[in-house]
N, C-alpha and C positions, 0 to 999 in steps of 0.2 A: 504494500500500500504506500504510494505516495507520502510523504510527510506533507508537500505543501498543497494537497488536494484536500485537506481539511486542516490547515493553520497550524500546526501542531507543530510547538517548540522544540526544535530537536532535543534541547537540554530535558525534558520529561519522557520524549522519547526511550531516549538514552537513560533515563530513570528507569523507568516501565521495563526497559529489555535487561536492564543490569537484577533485578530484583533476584531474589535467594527461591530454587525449584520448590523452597519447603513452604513460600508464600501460597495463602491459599487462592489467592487470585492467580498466581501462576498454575498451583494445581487443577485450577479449576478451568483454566484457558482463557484466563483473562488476560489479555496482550492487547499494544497497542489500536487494534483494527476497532477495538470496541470500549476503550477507557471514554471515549466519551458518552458514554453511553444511548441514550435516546436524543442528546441535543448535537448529533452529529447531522439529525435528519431536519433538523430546527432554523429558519429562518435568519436566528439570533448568527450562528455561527456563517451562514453565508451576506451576511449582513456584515461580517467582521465585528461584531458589538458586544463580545466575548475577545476578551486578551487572551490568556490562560484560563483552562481547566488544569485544577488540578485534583487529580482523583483520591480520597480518602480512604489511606488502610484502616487495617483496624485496630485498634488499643488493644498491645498486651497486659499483661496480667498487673505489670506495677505500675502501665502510667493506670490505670485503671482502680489502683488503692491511691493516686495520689490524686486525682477525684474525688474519693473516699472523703482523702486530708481535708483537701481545698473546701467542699460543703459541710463538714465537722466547723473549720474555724468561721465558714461564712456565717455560720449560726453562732457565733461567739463561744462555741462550746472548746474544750481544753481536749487536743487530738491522744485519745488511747488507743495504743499501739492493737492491745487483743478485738478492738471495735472493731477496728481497723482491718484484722484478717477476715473475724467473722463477716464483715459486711461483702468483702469480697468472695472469700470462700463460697458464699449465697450463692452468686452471680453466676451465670452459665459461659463456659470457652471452651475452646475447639481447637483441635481436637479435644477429644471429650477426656483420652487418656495423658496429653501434655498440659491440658490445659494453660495455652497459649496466648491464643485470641479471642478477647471478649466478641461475645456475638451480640448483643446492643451496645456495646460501649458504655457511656457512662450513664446512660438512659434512666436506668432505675436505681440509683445511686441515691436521688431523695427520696423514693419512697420505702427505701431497703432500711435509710437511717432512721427515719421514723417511729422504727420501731425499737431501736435501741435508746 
């Protein structure tokens, strides 16, 4: 596929095809032809009214406690360390046996602490 037949910065390019096989967008055949997803078919993009896309992995496991941290102290509350695991230990990641990559992200992070 072309790079300049849909705008696409080589430097992300060159991101997308460098990524690690054990990324699950790579495993899953996520490659350049389709990191834009539905707005490659979009107006927006033949418009040039889009600079960069830059496509979103997904949070491992510690920025994912430090989520955790960040809405513990946005509530003024004092960050403990064991909240801390249990809140994430909660959360669901994938592979289901490395548990790697959060599969929402930080999504349910306030309603997980809520109940601590």
């Amino acid at each position: 596929m072309s790079e300049q037949k849909f705008g696409h910065d080589p430097a992300i390019v060159l991101a997308l095809k460098s990524l690690p096989r054990s990324c699950p967008y790579v495993m899953s055949g996520y490659t350049e032809e389709v990191y834009l997803g539905g707005l490659w078919h979009s107006s927006l993009i033949d418009r040039n009214l889009i600079d960069y896309f830059i496509p979103f992995l997904p949070l491992e496991y510690k920025h994912v406690k430090m989520c955790i941290r960040a809405e513990i102290q946005s509530r003024g509350n004092e960050i403990i360390e064991t909240v801390v695991q249990k809140v994430a230990d909660e959360m669901t990641f994938f592979p289901k046996e490395e548990r790697i990559y959060s599969v929402k992200g930080c999504k349910t992070v306030q309603t997980k602490l809520d109940f601590y």
